[in-house]
N, C-alpha and C positions, 0 to 999 in steps of 0.2 A: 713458318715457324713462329711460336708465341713469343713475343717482344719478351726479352728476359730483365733488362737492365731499362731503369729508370734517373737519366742524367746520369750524375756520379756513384748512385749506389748500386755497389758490384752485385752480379746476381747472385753469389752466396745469401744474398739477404731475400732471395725469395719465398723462402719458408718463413723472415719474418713476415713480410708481407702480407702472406696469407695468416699469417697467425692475428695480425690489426686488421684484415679485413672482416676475420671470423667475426671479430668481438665487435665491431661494427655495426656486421648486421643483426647481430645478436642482439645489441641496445636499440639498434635502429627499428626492430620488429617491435620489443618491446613500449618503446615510446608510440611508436603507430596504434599499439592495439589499446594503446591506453584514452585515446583522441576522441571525441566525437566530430558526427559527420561535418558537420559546418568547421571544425578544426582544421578536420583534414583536407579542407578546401584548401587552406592555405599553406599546411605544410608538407602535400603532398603533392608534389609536380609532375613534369612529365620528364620522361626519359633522357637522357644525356645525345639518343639516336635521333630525338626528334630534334628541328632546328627552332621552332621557338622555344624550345624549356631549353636549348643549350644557346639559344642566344640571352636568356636569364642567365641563364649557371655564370655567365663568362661576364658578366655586370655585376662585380662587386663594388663596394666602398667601404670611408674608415669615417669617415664625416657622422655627425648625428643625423642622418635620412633613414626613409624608412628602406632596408634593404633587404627587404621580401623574405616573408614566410610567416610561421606563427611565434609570436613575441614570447617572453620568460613570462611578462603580465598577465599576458591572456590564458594562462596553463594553471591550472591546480597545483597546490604543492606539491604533490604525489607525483600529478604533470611534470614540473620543472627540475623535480630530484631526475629523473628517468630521462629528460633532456640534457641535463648536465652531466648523465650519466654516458652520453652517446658523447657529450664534446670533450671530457675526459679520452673517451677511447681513441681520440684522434690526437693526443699531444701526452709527451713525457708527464713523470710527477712534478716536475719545477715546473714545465710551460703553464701544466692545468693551476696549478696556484698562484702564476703570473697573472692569466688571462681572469679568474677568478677575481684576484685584487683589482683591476684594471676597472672590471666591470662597479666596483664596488665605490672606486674613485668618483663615480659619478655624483655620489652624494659629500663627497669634498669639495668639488666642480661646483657642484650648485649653489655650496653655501660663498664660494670662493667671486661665484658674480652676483652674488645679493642676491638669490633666491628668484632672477626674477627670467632669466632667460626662456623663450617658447620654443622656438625654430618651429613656429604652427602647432604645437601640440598644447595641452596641459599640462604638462612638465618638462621642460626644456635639455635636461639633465635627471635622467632616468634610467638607474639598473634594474629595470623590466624591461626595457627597450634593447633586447636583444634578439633578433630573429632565427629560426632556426628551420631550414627548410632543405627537405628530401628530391631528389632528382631522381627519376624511376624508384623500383621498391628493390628494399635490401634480397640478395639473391639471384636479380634479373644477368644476364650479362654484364650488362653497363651497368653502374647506377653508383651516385656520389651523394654527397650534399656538406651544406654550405650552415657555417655559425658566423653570425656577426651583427655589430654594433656598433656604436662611437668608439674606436679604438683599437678595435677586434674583427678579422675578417680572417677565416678560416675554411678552407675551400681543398676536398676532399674528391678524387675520385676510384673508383674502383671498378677493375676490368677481370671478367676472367676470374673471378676469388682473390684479387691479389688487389692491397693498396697500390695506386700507381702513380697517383701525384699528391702531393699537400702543399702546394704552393698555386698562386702566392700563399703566405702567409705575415699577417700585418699584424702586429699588437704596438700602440702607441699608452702615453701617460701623459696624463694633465691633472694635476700639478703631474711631474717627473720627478721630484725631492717633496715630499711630505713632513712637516714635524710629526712626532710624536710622543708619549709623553717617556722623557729617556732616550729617544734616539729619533731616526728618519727613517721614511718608505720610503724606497725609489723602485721600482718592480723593473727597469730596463736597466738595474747599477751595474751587469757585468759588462752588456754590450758597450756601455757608455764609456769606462773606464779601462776596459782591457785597450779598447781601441786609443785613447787617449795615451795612455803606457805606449804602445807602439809608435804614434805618431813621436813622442817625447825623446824616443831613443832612436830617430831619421837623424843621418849626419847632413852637411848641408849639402854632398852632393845631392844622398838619398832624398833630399826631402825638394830638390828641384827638380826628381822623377813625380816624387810623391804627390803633391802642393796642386790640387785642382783649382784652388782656386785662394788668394790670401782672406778675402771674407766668405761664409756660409750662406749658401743660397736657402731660401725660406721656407724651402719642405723638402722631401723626396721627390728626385725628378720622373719618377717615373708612374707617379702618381697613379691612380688606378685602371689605366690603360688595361684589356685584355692581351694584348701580347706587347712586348715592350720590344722595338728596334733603332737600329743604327741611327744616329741623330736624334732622339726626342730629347727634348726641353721639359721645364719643369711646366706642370700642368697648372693655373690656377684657379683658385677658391670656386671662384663658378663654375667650372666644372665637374667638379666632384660633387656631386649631389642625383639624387632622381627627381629628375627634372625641375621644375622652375615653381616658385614660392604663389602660392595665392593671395598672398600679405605683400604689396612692392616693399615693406618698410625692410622684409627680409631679405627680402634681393639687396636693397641696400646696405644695409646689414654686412651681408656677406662682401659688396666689393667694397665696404670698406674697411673690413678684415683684410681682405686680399692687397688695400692701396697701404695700410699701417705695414703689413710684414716686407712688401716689397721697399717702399720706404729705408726701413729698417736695415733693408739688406743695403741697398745701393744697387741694387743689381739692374744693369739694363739689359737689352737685346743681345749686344755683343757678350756679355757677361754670362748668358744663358745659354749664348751658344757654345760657351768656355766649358763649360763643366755640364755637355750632354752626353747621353749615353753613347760610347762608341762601341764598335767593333772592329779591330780589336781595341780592348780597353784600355782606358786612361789609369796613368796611377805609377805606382814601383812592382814591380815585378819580384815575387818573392825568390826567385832565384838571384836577384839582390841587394838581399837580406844578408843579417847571421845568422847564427844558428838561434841566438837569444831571441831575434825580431822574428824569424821563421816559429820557432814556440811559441809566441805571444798569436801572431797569425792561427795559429790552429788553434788556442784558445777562442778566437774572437768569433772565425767558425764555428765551432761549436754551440758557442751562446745562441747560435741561429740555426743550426742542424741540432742541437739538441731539443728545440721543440718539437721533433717529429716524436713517434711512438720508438719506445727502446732500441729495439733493433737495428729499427731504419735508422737511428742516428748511433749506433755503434757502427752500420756501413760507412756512414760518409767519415768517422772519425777513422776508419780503417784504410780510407782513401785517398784521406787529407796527410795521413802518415808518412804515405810515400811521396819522396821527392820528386820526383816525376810530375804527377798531380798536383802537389801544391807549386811547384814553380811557375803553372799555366795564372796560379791568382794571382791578383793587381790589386794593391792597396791605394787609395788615392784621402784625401784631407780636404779640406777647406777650413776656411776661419781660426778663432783661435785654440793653441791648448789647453790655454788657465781654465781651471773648474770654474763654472759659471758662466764662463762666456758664448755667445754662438758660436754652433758650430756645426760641420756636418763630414761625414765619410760613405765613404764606396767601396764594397772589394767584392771583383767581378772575377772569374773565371770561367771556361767550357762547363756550363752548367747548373753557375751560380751567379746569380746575383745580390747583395746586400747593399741594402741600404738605411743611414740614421742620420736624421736629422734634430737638434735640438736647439732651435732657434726665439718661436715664439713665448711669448710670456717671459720677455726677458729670461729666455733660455731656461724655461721650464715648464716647458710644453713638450714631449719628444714624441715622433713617428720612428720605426723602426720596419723593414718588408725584408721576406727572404723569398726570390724567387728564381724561376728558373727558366733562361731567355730560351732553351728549345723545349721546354714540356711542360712550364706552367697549366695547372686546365688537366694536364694528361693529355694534351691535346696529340701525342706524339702518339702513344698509346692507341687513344681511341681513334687516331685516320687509317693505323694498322687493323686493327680491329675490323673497321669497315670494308677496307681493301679484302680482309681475309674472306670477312662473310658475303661481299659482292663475288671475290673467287670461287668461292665453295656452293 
């Protein structure tokens, strides 16, 4: 029987499904027919069924590395309108003008380290530097693909005519509060602050459930692992990357990025193993909550189920409603909750995982992932899949 339900979203949302798969392949033909051959070398892979293009698909990052496919620089205007048109169809109207600004910040970034950053390329900080690559063609059985950049990692699959995963999915900010003129950017302001609102109104029982940890560990622990399990610790700087620098200055570079945030945090071994991923989860359980802190919780969800496409986050908002379901999340804190300060939160459930960190840059740098600890990938999905057509 075809897998109906993906994680928490009920199968009434199968018709949306297929309705964001439609317009998928829709842009995603479009964008193909537009390429030339030597293009499509690089944004055009192989199948989800084959194991090396699905051992790419499952190698994502948020780091400025190159993360495979054909970049926004390398595409024609005409090109890049038509790819931006396919990474629209995979995120609500807020996410896509989230992800949108994010990518845009880049030329804030650059001017913000003196203009001089490489990480080996020509421009160190770069909104061309976004790849955008296909995994099988739009139509086949299988076939996903994958958006991302420094900040942006957006990872799609489809089975069957139906969206079946969008997770992970990672959008971070650097700066994370921008001036401007009359006011400030922050593109991550509701995740940051709804969750802060929450923490603020833990009484002190609640919040010696809550409290992972009294300082904020220096990113998301679950860094960009393809499947995230019981005990992992926070990954660092060196690892997040595709592969290793031809410059040593930048290997150095990087650990000593990695030695300043660790630093910063205080965090040692024991400290890391304080606030690892468990199962079951670390944190307050929203069954004790109030009713106020329970609302703010399904606010906070949302700011991270509302990046899918409408539908699919009208299901999880439909699921998070029910008491039942939301009492299975865990809200967990670290650091402090004065605005400005580091800080970082978790809130895990059958399904869900969230994570936000905003630590660097004197707490203004933020990472943000919404994923999903059994079907990230689809991966749940496509082992069904396989089994069916090894049956049949």
């Amino acid at each position: 029987m075809p897998h109906e339900d993906n994680g928490p979203v009920p199968a009434a949302t199968a018709a949306g499904r297929e309705k964001a798969a439609s317009a998928m392949a829709e842009a995603a033909t479009t964008w193909l027919g537009s390429l030339t051959e030597d293009q499509l070398t690089l944004a055009a892979h192989g199948s989800p069924l084959d194991p090396d293009a699905e051992a790419e698909r499952l190698r994502w990052f948020y780091t400025p590395t190159d993360h495979g496919g054909l970049a926004v620089r390398d595409q024609t205007p005409r090109q890049q309108s038509l790819a931006m048109r396919l990474v629209a169809t995979g995120l609500s109207p807020g996410a896509f003008a989230t992800v949108a600004t994010v990518m845009g910040l880049e030329n804030v970034l650059d001017q913000l380290e003196g203009w001089h950053r490489n990480w080996g390329r020509q421009r160190g900080r770069d909104p061309g530097l976004y790849w955008l690559r296909l995994f099988g063609r739009p139509g086949d059985p299988v076939w996903g693909w994958r958006f991302g950049g420094h900040h942006i990692s957006l990872n799609n699959l489809i089975v069957a005519g139906r969206l079946v995963s969008t997770t992970p999915c990672f959008i971070g900010a650097d700066p994370a509060t921008t001036e401007l003129l009359g006011g400030t950017l922050r593109p991550l302001e509701g995740a940051e602050d709804v969750a802060r609102q929450l923490a603020r109104t833990l009484g002190a029982r609640q919040l010696s459930q809550g409290l992972l940890h009294p300082s904020a560990v220096s990113d998301i622990v679950s860094g960009n692992r393809p499947r995230v399990r019981h005990g992992d610790t926070m990954m660092h700087m060196q690892d997040l990357w595709r592969g290793t620098f031809a410059d040593p200055a930048l290997d150095r570079l990087v650990d000593d990025i990695d030695r300043r945030a660790e630093a910063g945090s205080g965090y040692t071994e024991a400290d890391h193993a304080r606030v690892a991923i468990t199962i079951p989860p670390k944190g307050i359980s929203a069954r004790d909550l109030d009713e106020e802190q329970r609302h703010l919780l399904r606010r906070l969800l949302a700011t991270y189920t509302g990046r899918a496409p409408r539908d699919l986050a009208d299901g999880y908002d439909t699921h998070y409603a029910e008491q039942a379901s939301l009492d299975e999340v865990h809200f967990g804190w670290a650091g402090s909750t004065a605005a400005g300060e580091p800080h970082y939160y978790r809130v895990q459930g059958p399904g869900i995982l969230i994570e936000y960190d905003n630590t660097q840059r004197h707490a203004n740098h933020a990472h943000s992932v919404w994923r999903d600890l059994t079907a990230d990938f689809g991966l749940d999905v496509l082992a069904e899949h396989r089994a069916r057509t090894v049956h049949d």
